[in-house]
N, C-alpha and C positions, 0 to 999 in steps of 0.2 A: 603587787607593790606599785605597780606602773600607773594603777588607776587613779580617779580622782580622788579625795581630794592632794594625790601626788600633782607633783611641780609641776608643769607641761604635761598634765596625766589627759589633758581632755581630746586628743587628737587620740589616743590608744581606746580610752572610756568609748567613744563616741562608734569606733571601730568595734568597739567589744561589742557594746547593745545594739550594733547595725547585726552581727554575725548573729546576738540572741534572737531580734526580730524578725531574719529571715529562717532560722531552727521553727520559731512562732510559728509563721503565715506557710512555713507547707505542713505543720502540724495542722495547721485549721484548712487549709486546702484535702488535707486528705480525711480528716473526720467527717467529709462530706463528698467522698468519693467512694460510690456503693461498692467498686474493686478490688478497696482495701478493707483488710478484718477489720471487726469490733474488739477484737483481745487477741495479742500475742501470750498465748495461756502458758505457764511453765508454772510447776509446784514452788513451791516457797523455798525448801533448799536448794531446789538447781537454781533457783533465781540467785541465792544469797552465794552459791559458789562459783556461777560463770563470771561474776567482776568482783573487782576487790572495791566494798562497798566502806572500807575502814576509816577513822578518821587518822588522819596520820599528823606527826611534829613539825615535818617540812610543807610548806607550802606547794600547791599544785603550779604549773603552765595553763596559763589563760584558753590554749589548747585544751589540756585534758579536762578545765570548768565546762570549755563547751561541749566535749564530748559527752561527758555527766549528763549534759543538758539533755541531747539530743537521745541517749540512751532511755533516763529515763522515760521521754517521751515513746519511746520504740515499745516500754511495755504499760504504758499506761491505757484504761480503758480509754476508746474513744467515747466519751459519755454522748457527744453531739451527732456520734453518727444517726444515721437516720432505722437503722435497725437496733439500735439498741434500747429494750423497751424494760430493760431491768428493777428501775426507781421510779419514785413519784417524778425526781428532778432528773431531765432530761434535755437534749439541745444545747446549740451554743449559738449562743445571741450577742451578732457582730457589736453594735453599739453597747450592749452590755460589757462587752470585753475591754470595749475603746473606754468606758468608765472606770472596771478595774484596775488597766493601767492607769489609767489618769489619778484615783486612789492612792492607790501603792507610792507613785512619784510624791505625791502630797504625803500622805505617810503622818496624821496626825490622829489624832484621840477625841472622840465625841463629849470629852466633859461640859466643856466650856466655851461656850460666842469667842472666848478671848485665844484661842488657839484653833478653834475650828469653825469661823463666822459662816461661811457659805453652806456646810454643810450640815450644821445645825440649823441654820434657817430654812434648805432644803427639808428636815427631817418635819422643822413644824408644818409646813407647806404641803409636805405629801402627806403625812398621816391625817392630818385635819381634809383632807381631798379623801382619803382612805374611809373615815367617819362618816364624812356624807355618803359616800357609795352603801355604809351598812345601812345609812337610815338614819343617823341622830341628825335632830335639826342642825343646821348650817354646823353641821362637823365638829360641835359641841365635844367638851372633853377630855381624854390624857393618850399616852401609848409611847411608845416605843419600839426601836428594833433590838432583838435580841438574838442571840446568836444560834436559832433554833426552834422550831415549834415547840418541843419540851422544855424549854426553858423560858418560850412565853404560856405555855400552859401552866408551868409552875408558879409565874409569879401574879396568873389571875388565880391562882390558890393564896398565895401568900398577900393578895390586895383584899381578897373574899374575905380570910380570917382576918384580919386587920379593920375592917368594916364592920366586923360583929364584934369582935373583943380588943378593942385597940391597946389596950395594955399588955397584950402578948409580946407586943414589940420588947418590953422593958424588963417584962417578968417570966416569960416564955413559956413554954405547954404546960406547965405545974399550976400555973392562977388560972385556968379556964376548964370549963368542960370537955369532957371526951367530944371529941368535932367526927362527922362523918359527913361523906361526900361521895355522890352518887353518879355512873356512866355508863353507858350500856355496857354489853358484855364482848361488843367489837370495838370499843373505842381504843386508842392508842394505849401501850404501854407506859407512856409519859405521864398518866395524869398518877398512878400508881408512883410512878418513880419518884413524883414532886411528893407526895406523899410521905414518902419513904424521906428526903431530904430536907422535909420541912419539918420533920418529927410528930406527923399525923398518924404515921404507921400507915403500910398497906392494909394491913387488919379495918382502917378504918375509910377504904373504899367499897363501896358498896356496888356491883355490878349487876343491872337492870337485865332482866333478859327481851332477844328482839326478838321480832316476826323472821319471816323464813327470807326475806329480803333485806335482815340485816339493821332493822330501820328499830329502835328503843321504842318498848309497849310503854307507854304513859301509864296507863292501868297498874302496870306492875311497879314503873315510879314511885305513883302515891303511894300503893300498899307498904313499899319500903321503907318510905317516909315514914308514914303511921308506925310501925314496926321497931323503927328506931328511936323513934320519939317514947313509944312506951317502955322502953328499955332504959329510957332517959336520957339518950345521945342529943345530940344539938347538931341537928344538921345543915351545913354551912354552904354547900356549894352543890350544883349540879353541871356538871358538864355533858353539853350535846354535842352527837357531831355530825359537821354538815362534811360528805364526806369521808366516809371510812376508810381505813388503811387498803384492807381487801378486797371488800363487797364496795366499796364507792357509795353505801350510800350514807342517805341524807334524814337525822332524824327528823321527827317533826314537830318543830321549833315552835309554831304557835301553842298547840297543846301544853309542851314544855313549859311555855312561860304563864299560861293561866297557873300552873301547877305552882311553879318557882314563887308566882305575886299570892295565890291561896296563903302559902307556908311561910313565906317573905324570905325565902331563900335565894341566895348569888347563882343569877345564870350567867355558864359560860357558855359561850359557843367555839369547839375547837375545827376551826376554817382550817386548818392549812392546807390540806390538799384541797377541799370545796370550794372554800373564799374566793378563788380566782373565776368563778362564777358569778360574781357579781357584777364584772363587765361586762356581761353579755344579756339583752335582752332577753334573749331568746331563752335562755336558761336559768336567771336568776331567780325566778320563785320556788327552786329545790330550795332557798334558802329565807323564803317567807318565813316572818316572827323572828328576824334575827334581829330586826331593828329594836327587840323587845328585851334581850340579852344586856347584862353588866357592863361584861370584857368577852369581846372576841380575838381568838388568837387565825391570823393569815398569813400564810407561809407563799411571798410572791416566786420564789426560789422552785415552787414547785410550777402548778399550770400555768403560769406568766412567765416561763422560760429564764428570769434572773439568773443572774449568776449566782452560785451558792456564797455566802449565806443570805438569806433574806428574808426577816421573818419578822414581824408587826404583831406586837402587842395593842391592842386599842382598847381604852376602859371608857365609858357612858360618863362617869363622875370627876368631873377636872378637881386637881389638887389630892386624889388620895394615894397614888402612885407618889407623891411627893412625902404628904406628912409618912404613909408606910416604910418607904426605906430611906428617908435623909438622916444622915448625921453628921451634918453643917462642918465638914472638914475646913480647917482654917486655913490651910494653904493652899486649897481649889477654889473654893466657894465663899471669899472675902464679901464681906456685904458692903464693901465703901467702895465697891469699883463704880468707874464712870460712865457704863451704860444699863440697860435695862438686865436686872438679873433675872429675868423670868426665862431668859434663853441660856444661863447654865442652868441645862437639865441632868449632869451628870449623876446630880444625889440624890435622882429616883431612880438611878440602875441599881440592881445589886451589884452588877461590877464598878469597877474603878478605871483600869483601861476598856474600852470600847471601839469595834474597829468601826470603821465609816463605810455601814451599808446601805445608805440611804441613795448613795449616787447612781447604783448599775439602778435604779428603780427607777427614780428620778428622771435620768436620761430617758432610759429607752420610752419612759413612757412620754417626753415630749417629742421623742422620734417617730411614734406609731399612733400618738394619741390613742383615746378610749378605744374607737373603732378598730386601730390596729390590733389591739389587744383582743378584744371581741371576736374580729378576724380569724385570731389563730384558735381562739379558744372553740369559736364553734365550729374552726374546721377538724381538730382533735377529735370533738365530739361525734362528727360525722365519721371519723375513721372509726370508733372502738363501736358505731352502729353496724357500718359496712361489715368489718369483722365481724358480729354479732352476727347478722343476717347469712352471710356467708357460711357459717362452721352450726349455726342451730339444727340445723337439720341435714349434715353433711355425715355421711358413713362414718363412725369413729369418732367423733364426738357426743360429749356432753356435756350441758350446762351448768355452771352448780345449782343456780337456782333459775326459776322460771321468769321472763317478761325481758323488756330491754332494760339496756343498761344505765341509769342515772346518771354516773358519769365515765371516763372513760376506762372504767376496769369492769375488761369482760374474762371472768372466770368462766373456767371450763377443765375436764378430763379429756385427753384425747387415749381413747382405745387400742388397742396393737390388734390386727385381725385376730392375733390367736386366744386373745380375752373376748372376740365382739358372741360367739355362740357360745360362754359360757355361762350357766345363772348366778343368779346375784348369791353370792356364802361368801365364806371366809376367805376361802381362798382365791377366789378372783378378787375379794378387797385386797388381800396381801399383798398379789403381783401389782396390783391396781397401784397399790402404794408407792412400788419401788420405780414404775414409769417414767415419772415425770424428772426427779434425780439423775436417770441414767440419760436419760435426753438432754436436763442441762447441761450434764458433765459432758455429753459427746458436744455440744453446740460449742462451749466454752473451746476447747480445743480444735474444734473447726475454726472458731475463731468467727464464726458468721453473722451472729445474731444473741440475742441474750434478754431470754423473759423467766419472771420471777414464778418463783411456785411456794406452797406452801402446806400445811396440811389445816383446818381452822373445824375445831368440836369435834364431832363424831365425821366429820367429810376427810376421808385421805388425801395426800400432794393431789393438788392441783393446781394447773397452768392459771396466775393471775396475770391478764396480760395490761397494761397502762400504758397511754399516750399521754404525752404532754410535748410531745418533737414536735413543731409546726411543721420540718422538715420534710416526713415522713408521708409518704402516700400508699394510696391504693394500691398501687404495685409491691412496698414493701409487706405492707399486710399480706397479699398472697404471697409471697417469699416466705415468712414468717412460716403461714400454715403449711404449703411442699417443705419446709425443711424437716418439721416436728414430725410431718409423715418421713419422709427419708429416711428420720434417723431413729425411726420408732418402729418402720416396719416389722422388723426380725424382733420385737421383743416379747 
């Protein structure tokens, strides 16, 4: 009660968020202190029964708010630590942070020029910067940020079908043909899920099978096509990706798009982990023929360190992201106001509130410019090499698949002596299986370190490990691989 906007509350307020900012800055001091864990691990009911986590009728002591505070922090992941290689998103990117608060204290709604001037003109300024890097001339086009890679993948389905049958908008999947839409068979869950919520049905995605690297056979595209086409389906979209969730890699986007312009089908390209490749000399032809795609969706939240959320929608064709989802709300989007309406973009989101993530982007990237960016992204790339070269031919490993890495996810099995003289059967897959699991779970409770595993087709759990911590060095990669042995030896 003592705070603002209380009577003389600004002497107490000012005292309160000095006490939250210094709870902050040794949280961000120690996410970056190799001495402390990556997770204070406890199962989910000891967590829910060591505090009383209840909402209660009386109000608390500005004390026990900051206690709360500083608890929660006590078991939150450090995501920024420099061993924690669990996500695509990973790091904590100081100037990015100094944007979020700067955010939050502003605290308004991307509809409208007329409530959010600066950062609506940021959003046109950086996405149109975002367009040229894929390749459309001088940045030609539409996009947004949306609060998620599946939910920009979703709405380049939902621009795709609006492009071919735009009276769906009015009359909905009953006036149009059965639609299908085609992705490899490593590509994201997401483009299924837009599926599923644009009432395409999952039934009506089609998934392409790849080579043993992961990467979508063209060959088997077309035959799809054709396939579907005589069946009498209408096939509406194809999504590639530069980038895969697992394997990292990168389809190949020119083939892709002779294919898409043959059939005159919507290519997307799903960047969000890849995209951030495009800053980098040195790396951006994984993503050659991209400049040849609809809508690409790029998640800078992932290898451009952002803070979470951050994730760009970008479409090749200005105006259809507009006619697709506007419907000219009279008390947002007045057409007699007195400046240019071309900057309310709100009524080609499908939401209506919109949070303001164009500024952690924005900033950091006039703090590091391109090079910085590039910077970190190829020094990443040099970690998950180093890695790579280090464990290929190390006792106890294996790869999943053969050659270097495309980007930074280097998959692999690591062996326990008591599997490495057994032959390949059933039964050294089964133990094989349960490896990686009982090593997560031991790491998590050590608290040390933390990489993702998975099981992907006929290949059992295996360690996928990803960078994206600028942080993170050489020496934490060998930490990584002595601990997986430590805690793998007896299994």
């Amino acid at each position: 009660p003592d705070l603002l906007p209380a009577c003389n509350g600004e002497i107490t307020t000012m005292s309160f968020l000095q006490d939250v900012v210094d709870i902050l800055l040794q949280y961000v001091a120690k996410s970056f202190d190799r001495s402390t864990k990556v997770i204070d691990f406890h199962y989910p009911n000891e967590l829910l029964q060591e505090y009383n986590w209840e909402l209660a009728d009386q109000p608390q002591t500005l004390e026990e708010i900051l206690l709360n505070c500083r608890t929660t922090l006590k078991y939150a992941i450090k995501t920024g630590h420099p061993r924690y290689f669990n996500q695509l998103s990973t790091g904590l990117d100081m100037v990015g942070l100094a944007a979020d608060w700067l955010t939050s204290a502003a605290n308004t709604n991307m509809f409208t020029y007329e409530i959010a001037p600066v950062f609506v003109l940021l959003e046109y300024v950086t996405l149109r910067k975002m367009r040229e890097m894929v390749g459309w001339p001088g940045g030609c086009g539409d996009g947004i940020f949306s609060p998620g890679g599946a939910i920009s993948n979703m709405y380049a389905m939902l621009i795709a079908r609006f492009k071919m049958f735009p009276e769906v908008k009015e009359k909905g999947m009953a006036a149009i043909p059965r639609l299908v839409a085609f992705t490899s068979e490593h590509s994201h869950f997401s483009v299924k899920k837009g599926a599923a919520a644009l009432g395409i049905g999952t039934d009506s995605v089609i998934l392409i099978r790849c080579d043993e690297r992961g990467k979508m056979i063209p060959s088997d595209l077309e035959r799809r096509i054709l396939e579907a086409k005589q069946k009498g389906f209408v096939p509406f979209l194809v999504s590639a990706t530069a980038g895969t969730t697992v394997y990292g890699a990168f389809d190949p986007l020119i083939a892709i798009a002779d294919i898409c312009k043959k059939y005159k089908i919507w290519m997307h390209v799903d960047g969000a982990w890849g995209g951030g490749l495009l800053m980098s000399r040195k790396h951006k032809w994984k993503l050659n023929g991209v400049e040849r795609a609809n809508s690409v969706t790029w998640n800078p939240h992932k290898m451009m360190g952002v803070p979470l959320q951050c994730s760009a929608l970008l479409v090749r064709e200005e105006g259809l992201m507009q006619s697709c989802n506007q419907m000219h709300a009279s008390y947002l989007f007045q057409q007699d106001k007195h400046y240019d309406l071309s900057y309310d973009t709100g009524d080609k989101a499908l939401q209506c509130g919109r949070h303001v993530d164009v500024f952690k982007l924005w900033l950091m990237w006039r703090a590091k410019g391109t090079t910085g960016f590039e910077a970190q992204i190829d020094k990443c790339l040099e970690l998950a090499e180093y890695l790579y070269n280090k464990i290929k031919n190390r006792e106890g490993y294996e790869m999943v698949f053969d050659g270097k890495p495309q980007h930074t996810n280097v998959c692999f099995w690591y062996i326990p002596p008591s599997l490495r003289s057994m032959e390949d059967n059933e039964e050294k897959t089964s133990r094989l299986m349960k490896v990686a699991p009982v090593i997560k779970a031991r790491m998590m409770e050590y608290g040390t370190t933390m990489v993702s595993y998975q099981p992907l087709g006929d290949k059992v759990n295996f360690f996928r490990m990803v960078i994206s911590n600028p942080a993170a060095t050489h020496q934490d990669i060998d930490f990584l691989i002595d601990e997986i042995e430590r805690l793998g030896q007896d299994l």
